[in-house]
C-alpha positions in Angstrom: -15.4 -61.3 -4.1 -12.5 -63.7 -2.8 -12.4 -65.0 0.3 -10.0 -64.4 3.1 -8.7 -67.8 3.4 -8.0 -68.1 -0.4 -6.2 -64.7 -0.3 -3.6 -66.4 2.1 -3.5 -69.4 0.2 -2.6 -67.1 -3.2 -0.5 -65.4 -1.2 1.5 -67.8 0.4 1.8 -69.3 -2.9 3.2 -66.2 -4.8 5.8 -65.5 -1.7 7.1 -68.8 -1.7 7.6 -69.1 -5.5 8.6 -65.7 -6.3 9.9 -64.3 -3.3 7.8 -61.4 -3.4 7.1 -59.2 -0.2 4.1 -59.0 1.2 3.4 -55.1 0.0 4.0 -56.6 -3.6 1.7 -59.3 -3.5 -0.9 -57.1 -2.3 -0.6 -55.1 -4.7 -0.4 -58.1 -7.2 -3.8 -59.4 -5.6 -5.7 -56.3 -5.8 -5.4 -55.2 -9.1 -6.5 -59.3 -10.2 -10.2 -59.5 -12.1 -12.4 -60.4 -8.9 -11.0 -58.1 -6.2 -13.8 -55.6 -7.4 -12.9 -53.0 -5.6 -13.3 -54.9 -2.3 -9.9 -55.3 -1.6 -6.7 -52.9 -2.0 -3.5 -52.8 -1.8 -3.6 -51.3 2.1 -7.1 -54.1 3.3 -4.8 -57.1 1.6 -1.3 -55.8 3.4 -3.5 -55.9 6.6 -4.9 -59.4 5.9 -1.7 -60.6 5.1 -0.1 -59.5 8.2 -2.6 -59.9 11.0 -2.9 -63.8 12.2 -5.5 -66.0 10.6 -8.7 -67.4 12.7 -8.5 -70.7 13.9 -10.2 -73.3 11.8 
């Protein structure tokens, strides 16, 4: 299962590049071989959108 803080890091990759929304990466992420189920479109939208933890 992928980790929260390499979700971002995909994420923030695939906004920048392609100027996707954050509702269409989601989607992007969770249908990707290693979500397993674990995350959706709805759990990654959340992630996405809720402020990381401080390292």
């Amino acid at each position: 299962m992928y980790k929260r803080r390499y979700l971002r890091h995909l994420a923030a990759g695939l906004i920048e590049s392609h100027g996707w929304t954050i509702e269409t990466t989601a989607t992007y992420l969770a249908t990707r071989p290693g979500a397993d189920l674990t995350w959706t479109p709805r759990t990654l939208t959340t992630l996405l959108t809720s402020t990381p933890p401080a390292v």
